[in-house]
Backbone as JSON, one array per atom type, in Angstrom:
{
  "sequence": "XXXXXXXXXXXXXXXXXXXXXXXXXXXXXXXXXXXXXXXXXXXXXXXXXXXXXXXXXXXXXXXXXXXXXXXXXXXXXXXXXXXXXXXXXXXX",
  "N": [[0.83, -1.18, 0.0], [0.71, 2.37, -0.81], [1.59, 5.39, 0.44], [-0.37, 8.38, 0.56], [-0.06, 10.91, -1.64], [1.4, 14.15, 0.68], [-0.79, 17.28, -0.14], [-0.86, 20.81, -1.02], [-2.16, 24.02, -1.09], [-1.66, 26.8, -3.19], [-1.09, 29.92, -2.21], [-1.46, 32.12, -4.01], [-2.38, 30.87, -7.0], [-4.53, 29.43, -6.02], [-4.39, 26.78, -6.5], [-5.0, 23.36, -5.83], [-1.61, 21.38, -5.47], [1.11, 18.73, -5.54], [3.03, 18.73, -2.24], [5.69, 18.97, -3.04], [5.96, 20.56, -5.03], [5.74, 22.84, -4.49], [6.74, 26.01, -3.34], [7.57, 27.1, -0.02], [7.11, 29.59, 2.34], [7.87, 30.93, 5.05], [7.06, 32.68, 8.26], [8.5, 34.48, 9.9], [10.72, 35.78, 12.46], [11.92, 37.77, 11.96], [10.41, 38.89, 9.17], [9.53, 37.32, 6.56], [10.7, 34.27, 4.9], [12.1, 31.87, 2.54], [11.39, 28.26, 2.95], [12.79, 25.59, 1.92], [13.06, 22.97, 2.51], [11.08, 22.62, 3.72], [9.9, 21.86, 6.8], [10.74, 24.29, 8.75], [10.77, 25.84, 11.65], [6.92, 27.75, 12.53], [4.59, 29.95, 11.07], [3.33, 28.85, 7.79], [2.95, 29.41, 4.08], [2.56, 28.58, 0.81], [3.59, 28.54, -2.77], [3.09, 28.76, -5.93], [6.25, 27.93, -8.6], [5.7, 29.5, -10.55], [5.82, 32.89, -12.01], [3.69, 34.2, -12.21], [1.65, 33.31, -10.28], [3.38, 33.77, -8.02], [3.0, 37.27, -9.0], [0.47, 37.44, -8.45], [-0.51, 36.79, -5.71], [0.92, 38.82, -5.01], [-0.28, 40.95, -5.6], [-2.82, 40.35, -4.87], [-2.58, 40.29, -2.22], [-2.2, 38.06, -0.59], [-0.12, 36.32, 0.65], [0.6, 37.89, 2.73], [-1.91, 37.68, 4.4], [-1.97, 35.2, 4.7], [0.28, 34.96, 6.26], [0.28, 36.29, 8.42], [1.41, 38.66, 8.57], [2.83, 41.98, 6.85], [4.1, 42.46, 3.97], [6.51, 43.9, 2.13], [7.58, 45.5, -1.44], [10.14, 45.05, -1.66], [10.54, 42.57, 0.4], [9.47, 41.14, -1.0], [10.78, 40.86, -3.28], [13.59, 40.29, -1.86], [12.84, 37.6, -1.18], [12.15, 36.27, -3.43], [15.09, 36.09, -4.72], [16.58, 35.2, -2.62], [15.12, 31.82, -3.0], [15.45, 31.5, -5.02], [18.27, 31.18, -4.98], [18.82, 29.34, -3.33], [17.82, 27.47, -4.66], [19.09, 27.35, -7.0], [21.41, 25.99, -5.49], [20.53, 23.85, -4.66], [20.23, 22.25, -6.6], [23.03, 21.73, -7.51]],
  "CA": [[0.0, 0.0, 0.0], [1.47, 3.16, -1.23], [0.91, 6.39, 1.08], [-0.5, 9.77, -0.06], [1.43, 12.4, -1.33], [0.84, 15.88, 0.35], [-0.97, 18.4, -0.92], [-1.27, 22.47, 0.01], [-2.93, 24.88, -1.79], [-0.79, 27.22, -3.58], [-1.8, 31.52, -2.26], [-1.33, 32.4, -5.41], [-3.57, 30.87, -7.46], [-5.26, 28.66, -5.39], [-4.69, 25.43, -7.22], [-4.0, 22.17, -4.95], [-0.71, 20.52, -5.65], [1.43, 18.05, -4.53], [3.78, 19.88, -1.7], [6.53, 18.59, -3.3], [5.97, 21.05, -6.42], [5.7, 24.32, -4.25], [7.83, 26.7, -2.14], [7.05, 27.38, 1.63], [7.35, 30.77, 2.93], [7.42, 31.16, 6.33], [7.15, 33.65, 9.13], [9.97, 34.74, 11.4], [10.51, 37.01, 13.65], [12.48, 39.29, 10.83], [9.83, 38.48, 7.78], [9.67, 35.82, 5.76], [12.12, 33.32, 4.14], [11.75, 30.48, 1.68], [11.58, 27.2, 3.45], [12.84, 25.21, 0.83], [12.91, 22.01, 3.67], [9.55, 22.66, 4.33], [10.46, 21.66, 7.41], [10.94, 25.51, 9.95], [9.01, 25.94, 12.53], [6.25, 28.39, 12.18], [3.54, 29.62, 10.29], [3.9, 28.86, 6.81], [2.38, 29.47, 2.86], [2.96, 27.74, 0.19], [3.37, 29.57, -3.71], [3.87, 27.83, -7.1], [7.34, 28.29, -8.6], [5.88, 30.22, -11.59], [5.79, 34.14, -11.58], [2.2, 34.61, -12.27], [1.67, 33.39, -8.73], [3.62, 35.47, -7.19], [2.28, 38.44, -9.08], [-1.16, 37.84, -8.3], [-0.37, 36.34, -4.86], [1.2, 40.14, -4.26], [-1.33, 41.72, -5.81], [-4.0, 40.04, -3.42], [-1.53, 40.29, -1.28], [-2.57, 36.84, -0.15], [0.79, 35.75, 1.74], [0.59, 38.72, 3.67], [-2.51, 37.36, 5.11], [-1.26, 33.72, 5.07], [1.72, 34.74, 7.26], [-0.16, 37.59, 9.09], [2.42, 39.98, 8.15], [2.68, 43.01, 6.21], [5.6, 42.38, 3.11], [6.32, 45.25, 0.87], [8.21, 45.27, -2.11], [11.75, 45.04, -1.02], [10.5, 41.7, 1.12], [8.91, 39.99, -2.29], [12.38, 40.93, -3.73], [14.45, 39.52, -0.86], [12.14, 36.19, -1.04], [12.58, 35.45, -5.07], [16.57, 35.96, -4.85], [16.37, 33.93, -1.33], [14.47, 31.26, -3.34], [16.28, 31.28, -6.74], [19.54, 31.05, -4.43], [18.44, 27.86, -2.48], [17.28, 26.1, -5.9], [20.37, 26.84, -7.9], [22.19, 25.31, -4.86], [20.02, 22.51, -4.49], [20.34, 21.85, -8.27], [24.39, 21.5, -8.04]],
  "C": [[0.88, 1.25, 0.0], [0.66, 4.43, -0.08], [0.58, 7.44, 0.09], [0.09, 10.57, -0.34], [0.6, 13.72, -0.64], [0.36, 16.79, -0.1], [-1.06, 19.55, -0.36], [-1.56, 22.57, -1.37], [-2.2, 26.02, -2.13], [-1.89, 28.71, -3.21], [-1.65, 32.22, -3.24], [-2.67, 32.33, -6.41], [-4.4, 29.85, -7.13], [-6.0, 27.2, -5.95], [-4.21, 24.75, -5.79], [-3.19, 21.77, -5.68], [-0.14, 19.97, -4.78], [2.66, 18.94, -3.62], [4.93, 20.12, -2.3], [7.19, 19.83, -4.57], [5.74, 22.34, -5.7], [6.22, 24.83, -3.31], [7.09, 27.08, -1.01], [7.62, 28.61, 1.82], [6.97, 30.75, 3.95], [7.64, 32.01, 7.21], [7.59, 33.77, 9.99], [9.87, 35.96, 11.61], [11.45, 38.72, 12.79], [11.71, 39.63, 9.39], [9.65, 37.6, 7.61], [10.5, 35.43, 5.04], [11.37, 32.3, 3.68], [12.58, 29.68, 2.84], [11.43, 25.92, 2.51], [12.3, 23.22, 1.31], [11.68, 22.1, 3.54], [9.38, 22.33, 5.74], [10.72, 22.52, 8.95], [9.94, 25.08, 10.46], [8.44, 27.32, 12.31], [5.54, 28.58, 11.61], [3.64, 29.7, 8.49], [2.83, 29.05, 5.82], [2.75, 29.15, 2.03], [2.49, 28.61, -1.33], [3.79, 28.17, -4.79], [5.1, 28.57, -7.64], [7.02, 28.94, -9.7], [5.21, 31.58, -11.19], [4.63, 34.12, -11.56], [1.77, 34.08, -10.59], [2.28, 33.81, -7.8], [3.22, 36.87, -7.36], [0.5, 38.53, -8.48], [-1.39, 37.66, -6.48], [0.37, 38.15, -4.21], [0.37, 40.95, -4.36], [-1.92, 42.0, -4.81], [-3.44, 40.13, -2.44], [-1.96, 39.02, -0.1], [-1.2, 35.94, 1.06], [0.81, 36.59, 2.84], [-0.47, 37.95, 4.3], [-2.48, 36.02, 5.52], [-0.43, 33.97, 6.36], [1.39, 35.45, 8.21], [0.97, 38.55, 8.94], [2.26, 40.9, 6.69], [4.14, 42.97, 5.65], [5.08, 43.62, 2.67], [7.37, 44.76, -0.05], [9.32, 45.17, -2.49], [11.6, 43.31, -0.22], [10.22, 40.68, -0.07], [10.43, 39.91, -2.76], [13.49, 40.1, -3.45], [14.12, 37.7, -0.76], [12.46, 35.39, -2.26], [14.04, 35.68, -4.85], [17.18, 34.84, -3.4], [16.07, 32.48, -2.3], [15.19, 30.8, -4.61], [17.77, 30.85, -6.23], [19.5, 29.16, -4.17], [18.16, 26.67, -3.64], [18.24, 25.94, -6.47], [21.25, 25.76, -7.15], [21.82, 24.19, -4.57], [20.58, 21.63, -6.03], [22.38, 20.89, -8.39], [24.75, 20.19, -7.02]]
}
């Protein structure tokens, strides 16, 4: 018997996938950081890895209310170069 895979719900565009296929953002005590692990402790949100969910996901500003925090556009910034960092390095 095979188990289930995971799923979350991407704040973005509010598809389910499996977790496996979407980044965790989670909420610390300085902002938020990609939790590439999935893994931190805290409260977390989950985005798909293509831009259009992050644009619309800032728009609605939907992680903000995921994480209860207030990002601005210096924090989205800090999160995709965070995020693009952690993958290239996973990758090698």
């Amino acid at each position: 018997m095979q188990l289930a895979e995971p799923e979350r719900t991407c704040v973005g565009c509010r598809q389910v996938k499996p977790k496996r296929e979407l980044v965790r953002v989670v909420a610390t005590e300085t902002g938020a950081e990609a939790d590439l692990s999935g893994r931190r402790p805290g409260r977390g949100a989950y985005l798909c890895r293509q831009d259009a969910c992050w644009r619309e996901a800032a728009r609605r500003r939907s992680l903000d209310r995921a994480l209860h925090l207030k990002l601005d556009s210096n924090d989205w910034s800090r999160l995709r170069a965070g995020i693009l960092t952690e993958l290239s390095s996973q990758a090698r």
